[in-house]
TIKOLSE-893599 format. One record per residue: residue number from 1; x, y, z of N, C-alpha, C, O, CB in turn. Coordinates in nm, 2 decimals. Glycine has a CB too. Layout:
R   resi      npx      npy      npz     capx     capy     capz      cpx      cpy      cpz      opx      opy      opz     cbpx     cbpy     cbpz
R    NUM        X        Y        Z        X        Y        Z        X        Y        Z        X        Y        Z        X        Y        Z
...
end
This chain:
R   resi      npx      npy      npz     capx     capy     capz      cpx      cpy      cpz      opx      opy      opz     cbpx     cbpy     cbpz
R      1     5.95    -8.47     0.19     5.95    -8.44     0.05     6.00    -8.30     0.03     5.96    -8.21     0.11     5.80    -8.45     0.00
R      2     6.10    -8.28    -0.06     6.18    -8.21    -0.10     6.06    -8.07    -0.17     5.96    -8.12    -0.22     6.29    -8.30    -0.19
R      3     6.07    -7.93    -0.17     6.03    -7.86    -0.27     6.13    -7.81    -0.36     6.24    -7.76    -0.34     5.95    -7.76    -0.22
R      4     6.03    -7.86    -0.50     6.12    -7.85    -0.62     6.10    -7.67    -0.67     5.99    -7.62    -0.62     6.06    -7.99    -0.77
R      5     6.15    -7.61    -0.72     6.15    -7.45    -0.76     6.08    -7.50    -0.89     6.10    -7.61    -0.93     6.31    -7.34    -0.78
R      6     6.01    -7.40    -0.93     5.92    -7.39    -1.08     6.03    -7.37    -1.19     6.00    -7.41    -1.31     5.79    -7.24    -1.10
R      7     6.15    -7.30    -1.16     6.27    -7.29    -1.28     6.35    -7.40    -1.27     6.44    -7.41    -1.36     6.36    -7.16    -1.27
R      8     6.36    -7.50    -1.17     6.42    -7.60    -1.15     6.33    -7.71    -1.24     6.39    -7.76    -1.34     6.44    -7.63    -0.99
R      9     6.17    -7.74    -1.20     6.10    -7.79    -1.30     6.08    -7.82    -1.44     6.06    -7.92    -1.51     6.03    -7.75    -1.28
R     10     6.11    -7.64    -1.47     6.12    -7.69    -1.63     6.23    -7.70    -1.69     6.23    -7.72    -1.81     6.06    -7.61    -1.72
R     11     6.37    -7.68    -1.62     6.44    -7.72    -1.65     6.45    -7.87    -1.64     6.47    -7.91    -1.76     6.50    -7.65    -1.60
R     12     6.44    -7.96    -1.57     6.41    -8.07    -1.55     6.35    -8.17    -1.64     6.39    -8.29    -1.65     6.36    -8.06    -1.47
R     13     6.19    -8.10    -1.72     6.09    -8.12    -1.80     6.22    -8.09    -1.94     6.27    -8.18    -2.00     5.93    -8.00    -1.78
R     14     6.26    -7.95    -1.95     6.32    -7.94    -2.11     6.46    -8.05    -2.10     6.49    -8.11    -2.21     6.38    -7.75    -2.16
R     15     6.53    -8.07    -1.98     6.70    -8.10    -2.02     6.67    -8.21    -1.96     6.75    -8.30    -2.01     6.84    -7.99    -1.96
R     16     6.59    -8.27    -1.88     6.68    -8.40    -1.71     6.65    -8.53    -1.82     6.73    -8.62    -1.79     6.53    -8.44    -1.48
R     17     6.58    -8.56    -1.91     6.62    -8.70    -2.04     6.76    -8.70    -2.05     6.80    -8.80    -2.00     6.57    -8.69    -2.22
R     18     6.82    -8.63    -2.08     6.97    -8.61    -2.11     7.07    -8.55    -2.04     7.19    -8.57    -2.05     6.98    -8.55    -2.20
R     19     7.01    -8.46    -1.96     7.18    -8.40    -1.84     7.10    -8.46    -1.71     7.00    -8.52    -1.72     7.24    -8.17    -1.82
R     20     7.14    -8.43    -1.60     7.17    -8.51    -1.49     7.20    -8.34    -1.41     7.30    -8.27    -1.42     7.32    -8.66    -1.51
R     21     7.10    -8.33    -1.35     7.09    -8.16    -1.29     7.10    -8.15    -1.18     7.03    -8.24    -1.12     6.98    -8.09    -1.31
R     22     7.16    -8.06    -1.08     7.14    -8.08    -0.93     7.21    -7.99    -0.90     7.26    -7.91    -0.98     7.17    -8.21    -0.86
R     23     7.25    -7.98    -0.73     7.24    -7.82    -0.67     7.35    -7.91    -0.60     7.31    -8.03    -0.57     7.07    -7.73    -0.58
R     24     7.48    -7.89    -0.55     7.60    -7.90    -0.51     7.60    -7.80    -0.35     7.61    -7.69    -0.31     7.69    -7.84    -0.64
R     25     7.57    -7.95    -0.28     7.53    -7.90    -0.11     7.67    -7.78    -0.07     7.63    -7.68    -0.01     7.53    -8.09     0.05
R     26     7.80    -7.79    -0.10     7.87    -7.76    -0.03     7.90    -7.57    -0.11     7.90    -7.45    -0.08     7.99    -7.90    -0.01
R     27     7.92    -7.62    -0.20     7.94    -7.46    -0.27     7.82    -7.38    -0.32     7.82    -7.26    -0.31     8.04    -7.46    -0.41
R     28     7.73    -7.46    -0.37     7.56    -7.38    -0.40     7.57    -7.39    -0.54     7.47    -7.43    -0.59     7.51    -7.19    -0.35
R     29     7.69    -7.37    -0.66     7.68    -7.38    -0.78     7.57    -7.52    -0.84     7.55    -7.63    -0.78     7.84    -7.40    -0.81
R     30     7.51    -7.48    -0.95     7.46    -7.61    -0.99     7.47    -7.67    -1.15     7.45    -7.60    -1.25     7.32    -7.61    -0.95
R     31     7.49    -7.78    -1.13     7.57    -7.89    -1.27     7.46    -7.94    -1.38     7.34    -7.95    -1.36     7.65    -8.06    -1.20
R     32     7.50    -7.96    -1.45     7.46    -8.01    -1.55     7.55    -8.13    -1.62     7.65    -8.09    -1.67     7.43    -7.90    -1.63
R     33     7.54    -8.26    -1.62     7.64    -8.36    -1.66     7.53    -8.45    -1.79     7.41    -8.46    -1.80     7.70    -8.47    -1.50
R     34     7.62    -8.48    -1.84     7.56    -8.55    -2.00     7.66    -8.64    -2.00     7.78    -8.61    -1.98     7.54    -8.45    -2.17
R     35     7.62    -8.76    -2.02     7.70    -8.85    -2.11     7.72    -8.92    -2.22     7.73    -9.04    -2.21     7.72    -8.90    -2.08
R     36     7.74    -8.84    -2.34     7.72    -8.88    -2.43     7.76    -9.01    -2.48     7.68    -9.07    -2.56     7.74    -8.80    -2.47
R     37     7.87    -9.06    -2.44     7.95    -9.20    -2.46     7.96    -9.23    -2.37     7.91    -9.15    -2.30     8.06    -9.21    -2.52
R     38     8.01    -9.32    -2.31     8.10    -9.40    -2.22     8.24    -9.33    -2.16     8.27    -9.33    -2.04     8.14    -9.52    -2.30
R     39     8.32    -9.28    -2.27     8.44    -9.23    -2.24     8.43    -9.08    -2.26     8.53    -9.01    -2.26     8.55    -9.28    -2.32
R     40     8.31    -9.03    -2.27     8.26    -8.87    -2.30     8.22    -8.84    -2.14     8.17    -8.91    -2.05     8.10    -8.86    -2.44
R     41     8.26    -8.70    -2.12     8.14    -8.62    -2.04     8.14    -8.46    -2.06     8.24    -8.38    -2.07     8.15    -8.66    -1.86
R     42     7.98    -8.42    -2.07     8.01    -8.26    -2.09     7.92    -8.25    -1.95     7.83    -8.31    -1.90     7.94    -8.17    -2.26
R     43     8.03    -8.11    -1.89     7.96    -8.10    -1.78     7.94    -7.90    -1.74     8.03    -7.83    -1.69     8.05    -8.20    -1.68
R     44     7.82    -7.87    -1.76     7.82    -7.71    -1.76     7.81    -7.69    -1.62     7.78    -7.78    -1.55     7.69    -7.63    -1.84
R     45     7.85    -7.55    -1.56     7.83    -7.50    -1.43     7.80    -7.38    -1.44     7.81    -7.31    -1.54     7.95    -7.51    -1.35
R     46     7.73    -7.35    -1.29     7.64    -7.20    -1.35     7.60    -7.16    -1.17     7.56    -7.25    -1.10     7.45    -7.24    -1.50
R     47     7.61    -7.06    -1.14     7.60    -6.98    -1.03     7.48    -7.00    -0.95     7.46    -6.98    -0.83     7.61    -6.87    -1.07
R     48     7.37    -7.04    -1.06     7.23    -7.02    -1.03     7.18    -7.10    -1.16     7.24    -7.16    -1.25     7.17    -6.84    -1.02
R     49     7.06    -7.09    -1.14     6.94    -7.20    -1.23     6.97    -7.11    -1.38     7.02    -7.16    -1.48     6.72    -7.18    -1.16
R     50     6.90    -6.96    -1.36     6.92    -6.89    -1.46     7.03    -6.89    -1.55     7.03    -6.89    -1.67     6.90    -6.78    -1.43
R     51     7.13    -6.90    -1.48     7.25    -6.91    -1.59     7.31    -7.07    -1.63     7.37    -7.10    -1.73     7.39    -6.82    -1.52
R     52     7.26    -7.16    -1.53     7.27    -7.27    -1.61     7.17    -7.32    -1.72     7.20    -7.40    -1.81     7.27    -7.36    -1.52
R     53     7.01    -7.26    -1.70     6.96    -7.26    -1.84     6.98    -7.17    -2.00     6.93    -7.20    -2.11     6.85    -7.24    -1.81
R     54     7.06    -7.08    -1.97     7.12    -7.00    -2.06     7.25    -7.10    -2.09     7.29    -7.09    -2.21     7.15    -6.83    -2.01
R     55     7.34    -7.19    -2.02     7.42    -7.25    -2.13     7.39    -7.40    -2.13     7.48    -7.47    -2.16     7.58    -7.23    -2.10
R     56     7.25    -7.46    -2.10     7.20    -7.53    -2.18     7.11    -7.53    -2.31     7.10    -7.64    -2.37     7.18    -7.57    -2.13
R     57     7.05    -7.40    -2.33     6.97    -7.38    -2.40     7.12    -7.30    -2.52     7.10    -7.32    -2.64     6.82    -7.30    -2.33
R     58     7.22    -7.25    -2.49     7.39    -7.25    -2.60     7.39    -7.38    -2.62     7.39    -7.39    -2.74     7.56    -7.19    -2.52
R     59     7.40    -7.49    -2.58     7.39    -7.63    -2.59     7.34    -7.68    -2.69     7.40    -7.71    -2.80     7.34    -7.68    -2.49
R     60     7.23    -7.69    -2.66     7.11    -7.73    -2.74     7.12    -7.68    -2.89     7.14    -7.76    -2.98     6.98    -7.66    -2.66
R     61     7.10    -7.52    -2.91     7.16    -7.46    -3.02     7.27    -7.51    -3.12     7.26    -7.53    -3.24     7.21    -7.36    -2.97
R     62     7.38    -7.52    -3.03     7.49    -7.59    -3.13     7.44    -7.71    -3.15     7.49    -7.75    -3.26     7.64    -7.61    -3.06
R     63     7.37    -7.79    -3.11     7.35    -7.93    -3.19     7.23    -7.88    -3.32     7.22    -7.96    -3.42     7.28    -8.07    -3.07
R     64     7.17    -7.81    -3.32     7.10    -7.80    -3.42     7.17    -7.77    -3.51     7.13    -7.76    -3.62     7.02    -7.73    -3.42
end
């Protein structure tokens, strides 16, 4: 059994219904993928957890 990080968690809890989150074994960056359609994909990248919740939570924003 894997240990999940507490900022990985709630990221998971606020965004994983809708993006598709995970940690990229070979470079360390980690994704965020949504599909909104079929022929759609938005896909954010981010160095670390922290900065991938700062441009999902810019995300989020613009749809309001």
């Amino acid at each position: 059994m894997s240990h999940i990080s507490p900022q990985l968690e709630d990221l998971l809890h606020s965004y994983g219904e809708g993006w598709q989150i995970q940690q990229d074994g070979e470079s360390g960056v980690w994704t965020a993928i949504r599909r909104p359609t079929p022929t759609a994909l938005h896909l954010l990248v981010a160095y670390d957890l922290t900065g991938l919740a700062a441009k999902l939570e810019a995300t989020q924003q613009r749809k309001l």
